[in-house]
Backbone as a chain_set.jsonl record, in Angstrom:
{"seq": "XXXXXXXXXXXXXXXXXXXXXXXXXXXXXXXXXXXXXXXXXXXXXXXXXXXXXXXXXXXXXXXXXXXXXXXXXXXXXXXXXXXXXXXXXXXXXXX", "coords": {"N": [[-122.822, -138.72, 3.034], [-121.689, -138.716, 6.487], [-118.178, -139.81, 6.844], [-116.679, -140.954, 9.867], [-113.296, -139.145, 11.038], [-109.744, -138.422, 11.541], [-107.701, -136.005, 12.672], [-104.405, -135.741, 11.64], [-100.956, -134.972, 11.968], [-98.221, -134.326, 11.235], [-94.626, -134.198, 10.733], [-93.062, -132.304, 8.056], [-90.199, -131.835, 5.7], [-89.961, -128.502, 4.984], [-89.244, -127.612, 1.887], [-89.959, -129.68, 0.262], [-93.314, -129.941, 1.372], [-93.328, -127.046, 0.267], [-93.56, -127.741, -2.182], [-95.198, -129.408, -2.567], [-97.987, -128.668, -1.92], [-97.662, -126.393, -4.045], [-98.491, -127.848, -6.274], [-100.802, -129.693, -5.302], [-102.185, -127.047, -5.793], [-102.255, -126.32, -8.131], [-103.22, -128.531, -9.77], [-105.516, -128.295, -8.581], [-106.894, -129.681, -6.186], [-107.136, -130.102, -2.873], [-104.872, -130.039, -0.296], [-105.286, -132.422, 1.966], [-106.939, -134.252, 0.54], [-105.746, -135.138, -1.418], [-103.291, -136.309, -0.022], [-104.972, -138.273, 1.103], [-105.595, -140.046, -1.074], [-103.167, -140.925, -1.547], [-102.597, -142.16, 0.98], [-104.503, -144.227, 0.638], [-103.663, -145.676, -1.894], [-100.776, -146.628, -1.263], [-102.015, -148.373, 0.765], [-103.256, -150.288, -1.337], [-101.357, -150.918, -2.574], [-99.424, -151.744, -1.246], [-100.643, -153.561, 0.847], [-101.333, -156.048, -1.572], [-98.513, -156.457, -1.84], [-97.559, -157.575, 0.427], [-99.357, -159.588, 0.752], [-98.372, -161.073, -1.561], [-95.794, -161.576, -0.685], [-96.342, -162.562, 1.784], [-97.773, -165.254, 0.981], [-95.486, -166.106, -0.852], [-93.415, -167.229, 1.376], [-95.243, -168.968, 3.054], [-95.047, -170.937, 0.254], [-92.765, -171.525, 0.307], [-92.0, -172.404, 3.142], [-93.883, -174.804, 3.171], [-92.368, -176.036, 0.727], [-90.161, -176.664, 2.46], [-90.787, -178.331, 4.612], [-91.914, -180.81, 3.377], [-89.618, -181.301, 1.669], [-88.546, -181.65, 3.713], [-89.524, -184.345, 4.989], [-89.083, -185.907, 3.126], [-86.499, -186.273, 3.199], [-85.888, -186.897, 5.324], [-88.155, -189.24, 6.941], [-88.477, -189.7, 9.776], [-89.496, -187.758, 10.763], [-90.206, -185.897, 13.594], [-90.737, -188.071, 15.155], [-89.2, -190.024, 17.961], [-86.167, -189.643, 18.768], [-84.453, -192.221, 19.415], [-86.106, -193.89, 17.352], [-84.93, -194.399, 15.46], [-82.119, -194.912, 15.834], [-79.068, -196.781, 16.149], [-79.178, -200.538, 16.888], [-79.429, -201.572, 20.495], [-76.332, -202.949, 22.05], [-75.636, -205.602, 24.52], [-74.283, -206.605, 26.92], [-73.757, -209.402, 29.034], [-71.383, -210.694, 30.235], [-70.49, -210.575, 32.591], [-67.887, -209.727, 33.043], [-65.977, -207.154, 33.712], [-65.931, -203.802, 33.717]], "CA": [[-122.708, -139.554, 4.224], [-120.461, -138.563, 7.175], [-117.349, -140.902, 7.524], [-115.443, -140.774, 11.187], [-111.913, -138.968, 10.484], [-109.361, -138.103, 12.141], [-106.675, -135.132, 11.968], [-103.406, -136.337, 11.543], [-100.105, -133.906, 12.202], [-96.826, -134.68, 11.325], [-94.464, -133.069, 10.122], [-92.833, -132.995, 6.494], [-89.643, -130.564, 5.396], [-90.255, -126.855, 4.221], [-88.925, -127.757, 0.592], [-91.213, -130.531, 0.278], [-94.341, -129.068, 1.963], [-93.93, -126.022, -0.644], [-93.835, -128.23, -4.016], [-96.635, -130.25, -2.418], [-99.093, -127.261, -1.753], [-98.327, -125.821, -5.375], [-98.476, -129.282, -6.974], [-101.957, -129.288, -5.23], [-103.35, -126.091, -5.751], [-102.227, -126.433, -9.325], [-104.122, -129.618, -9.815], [-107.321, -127.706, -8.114], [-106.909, -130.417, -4.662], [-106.546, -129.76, -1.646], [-103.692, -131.164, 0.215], [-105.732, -133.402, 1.865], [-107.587, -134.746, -0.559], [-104.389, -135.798, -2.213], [-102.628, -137.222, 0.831], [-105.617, -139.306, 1.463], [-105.419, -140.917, -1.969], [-101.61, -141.382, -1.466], [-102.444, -143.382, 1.597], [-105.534, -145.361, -0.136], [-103.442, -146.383, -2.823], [-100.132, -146.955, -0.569], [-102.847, -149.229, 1.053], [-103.712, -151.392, -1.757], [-100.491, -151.741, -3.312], [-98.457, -152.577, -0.229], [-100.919, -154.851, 0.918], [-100.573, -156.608, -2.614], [-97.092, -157.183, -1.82], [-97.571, -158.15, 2.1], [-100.344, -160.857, 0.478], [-97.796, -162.488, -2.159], [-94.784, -161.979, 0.517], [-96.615, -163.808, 2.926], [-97.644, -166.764, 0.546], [-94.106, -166.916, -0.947], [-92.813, -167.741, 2.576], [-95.515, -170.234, 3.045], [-94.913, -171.407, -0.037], [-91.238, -171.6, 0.802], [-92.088, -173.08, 4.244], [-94.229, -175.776, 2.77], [-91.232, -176.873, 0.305], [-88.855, -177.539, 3.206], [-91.658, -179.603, 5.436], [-91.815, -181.774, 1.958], [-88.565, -182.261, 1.507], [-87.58, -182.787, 4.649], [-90.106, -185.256, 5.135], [-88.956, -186.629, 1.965], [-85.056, -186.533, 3.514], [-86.42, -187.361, 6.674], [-88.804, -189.384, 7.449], [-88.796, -189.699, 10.992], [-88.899, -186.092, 11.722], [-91.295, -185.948, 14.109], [-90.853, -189.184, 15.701], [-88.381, -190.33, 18.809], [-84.611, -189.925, 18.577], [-84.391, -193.27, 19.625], [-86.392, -194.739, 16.512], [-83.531, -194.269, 14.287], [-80.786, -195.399, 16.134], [-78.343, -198.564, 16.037], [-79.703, -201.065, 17.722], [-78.41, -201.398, 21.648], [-75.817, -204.09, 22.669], [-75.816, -205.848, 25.935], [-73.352, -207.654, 27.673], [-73.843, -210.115, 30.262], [-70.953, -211.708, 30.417], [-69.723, -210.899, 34.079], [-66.646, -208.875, 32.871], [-65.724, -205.729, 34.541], [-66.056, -202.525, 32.266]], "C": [[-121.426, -139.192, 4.974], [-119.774, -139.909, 7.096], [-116.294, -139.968, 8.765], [-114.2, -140.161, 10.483], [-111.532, -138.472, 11.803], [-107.938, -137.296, 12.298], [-105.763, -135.647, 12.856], [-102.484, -135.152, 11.359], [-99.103, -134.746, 12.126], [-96.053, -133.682, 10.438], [-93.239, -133.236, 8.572], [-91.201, -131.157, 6.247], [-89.962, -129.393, 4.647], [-90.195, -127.527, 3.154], [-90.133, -128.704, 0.214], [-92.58, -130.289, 0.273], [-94.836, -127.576, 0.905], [-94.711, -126.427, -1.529], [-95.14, -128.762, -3.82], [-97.571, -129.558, -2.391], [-99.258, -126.999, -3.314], [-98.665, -126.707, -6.26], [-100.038, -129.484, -7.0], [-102.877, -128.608, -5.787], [-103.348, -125.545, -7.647], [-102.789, -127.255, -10.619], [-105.742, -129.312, -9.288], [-107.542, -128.903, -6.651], [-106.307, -129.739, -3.813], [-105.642, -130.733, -1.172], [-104.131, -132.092, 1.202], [-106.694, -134.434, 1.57], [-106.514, -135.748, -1.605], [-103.759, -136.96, -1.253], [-103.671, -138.709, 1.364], [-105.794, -140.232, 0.403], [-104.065, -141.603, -2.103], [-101.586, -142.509, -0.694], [-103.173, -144.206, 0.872], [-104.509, -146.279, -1.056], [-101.634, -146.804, -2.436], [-100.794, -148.724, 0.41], [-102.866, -150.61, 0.45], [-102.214, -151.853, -2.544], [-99.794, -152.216, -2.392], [-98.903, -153.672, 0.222], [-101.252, -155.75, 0.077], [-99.388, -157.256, -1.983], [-97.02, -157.679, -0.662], [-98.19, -159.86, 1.747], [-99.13, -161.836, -0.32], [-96.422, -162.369, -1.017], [-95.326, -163.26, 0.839], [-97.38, -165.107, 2.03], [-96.576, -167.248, -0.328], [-93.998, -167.589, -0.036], [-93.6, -169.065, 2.976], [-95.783, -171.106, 1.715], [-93.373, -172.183, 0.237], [-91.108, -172.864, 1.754], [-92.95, -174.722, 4.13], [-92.982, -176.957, 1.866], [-90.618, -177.584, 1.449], [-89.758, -178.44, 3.769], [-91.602, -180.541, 4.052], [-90.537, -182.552, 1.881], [-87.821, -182.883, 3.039], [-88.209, -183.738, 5.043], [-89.846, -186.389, 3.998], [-87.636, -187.171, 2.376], [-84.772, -187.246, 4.521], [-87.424, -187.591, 7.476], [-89.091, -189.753, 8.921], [-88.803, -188.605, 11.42], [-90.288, -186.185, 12.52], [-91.57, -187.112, 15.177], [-89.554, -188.872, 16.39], [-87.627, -190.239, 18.329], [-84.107, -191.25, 18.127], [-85.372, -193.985, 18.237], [-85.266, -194.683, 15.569], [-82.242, -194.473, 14.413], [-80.331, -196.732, 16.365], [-79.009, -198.742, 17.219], [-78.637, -200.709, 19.413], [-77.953, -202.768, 21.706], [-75.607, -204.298, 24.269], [-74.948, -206.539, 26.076], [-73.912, -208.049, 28.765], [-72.777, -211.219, 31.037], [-69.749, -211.572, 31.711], [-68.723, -210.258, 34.233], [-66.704, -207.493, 33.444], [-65.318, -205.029, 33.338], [-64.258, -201.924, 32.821]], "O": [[-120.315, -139.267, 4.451], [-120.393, -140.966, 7.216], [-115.584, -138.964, 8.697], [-113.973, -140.586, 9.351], [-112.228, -138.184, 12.776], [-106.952, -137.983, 12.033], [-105.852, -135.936, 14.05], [-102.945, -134.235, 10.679], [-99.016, -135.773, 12.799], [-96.466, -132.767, 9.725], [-92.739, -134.313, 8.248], [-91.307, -129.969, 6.55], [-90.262, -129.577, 3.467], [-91.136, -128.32, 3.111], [-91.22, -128.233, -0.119], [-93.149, -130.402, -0.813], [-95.965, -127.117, 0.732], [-95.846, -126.068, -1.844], [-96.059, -128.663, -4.632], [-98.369, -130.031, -3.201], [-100.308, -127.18, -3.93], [-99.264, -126.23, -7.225], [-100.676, -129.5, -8.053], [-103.969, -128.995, -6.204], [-104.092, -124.755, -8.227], [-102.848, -126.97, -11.815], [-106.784, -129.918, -9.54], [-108.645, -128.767, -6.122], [-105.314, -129.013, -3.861], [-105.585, -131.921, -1.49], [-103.187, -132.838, 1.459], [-107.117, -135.303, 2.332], [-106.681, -136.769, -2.272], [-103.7, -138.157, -1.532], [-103.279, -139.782, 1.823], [-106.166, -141.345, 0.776], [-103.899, -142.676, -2.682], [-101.022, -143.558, -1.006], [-102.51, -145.09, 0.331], [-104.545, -147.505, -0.949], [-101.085, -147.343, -3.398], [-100.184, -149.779, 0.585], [-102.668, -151.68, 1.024], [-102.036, -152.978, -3.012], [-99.396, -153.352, -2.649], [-98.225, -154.7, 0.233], [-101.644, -156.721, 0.724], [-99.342, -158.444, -1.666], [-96.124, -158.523, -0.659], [-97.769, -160.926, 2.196], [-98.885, -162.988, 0.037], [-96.168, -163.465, -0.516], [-95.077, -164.417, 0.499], [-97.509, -166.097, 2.749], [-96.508, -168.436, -0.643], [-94.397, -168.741, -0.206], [-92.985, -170.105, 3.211], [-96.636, -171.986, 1.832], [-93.182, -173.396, 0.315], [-90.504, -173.913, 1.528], [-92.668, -175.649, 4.89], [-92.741, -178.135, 2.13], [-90.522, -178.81, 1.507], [-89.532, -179.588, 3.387], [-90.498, -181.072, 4.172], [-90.31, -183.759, 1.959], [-87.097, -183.821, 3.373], [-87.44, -184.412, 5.728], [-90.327, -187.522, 4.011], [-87.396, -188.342, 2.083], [-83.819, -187.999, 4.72], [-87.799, -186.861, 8.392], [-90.233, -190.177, 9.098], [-88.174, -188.319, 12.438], [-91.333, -186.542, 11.975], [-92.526, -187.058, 15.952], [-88.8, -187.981, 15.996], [-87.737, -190.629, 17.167], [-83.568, -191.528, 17.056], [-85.069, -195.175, 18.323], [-85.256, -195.714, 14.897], [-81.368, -194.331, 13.557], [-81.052, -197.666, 16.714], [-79.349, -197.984, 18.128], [-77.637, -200.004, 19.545], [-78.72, -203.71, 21.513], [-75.452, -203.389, 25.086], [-74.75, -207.31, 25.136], [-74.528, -207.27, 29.493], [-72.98, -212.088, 31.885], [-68.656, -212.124, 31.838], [-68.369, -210.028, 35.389], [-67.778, -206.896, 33.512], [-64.673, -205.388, 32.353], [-63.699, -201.01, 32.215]]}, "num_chains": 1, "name": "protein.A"}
């Protein structure tokens, strides 16, 4: 079954580029045959670690809404609900 591809060029240092070829052709792969398992499995392990990253953080981000709802319950509500009452004067005196 054809799959879509698409050639990819970049470029990699001489030294590098040698060992990788004989590394290859010493193993009986072609070099990309190899590089495409490098990404595949670059793939699944990074996005592994992207997946528990990103539900540390919302685990993380869940703690603080908790506690600060626990520290502070008016979060979310008016300024003004949480403050001393107001006093009034009426008694004619000049401020």
């Amino acid at each position: 079954m054809y799959k879509p591809a698409t050639l990819i060029n970049f470029n990699a240092p001489d030294p590098i580029r040698v060992r990788f070829d004989k590394v290859c052709q010493l193993s009986g792969r072609t070099r990309t045959s190899v590089l495409v398992e490098l990404m595949n499995t670059y793939i699944t392990t990074k996005g592994a670690e992207l997946k528990d990253e990103n539900e540390r953080y919302l685990l993380i981000d869940q703690a603080i809404r908790q506690r600060d709802e626990f520290d502070h319950p008016s979060l979310g509500r008016s300024s003004f609900d949480n403050a001393p009452p107001m006093f009034f004067s009426n008694d004619g005196g000049d401020w």
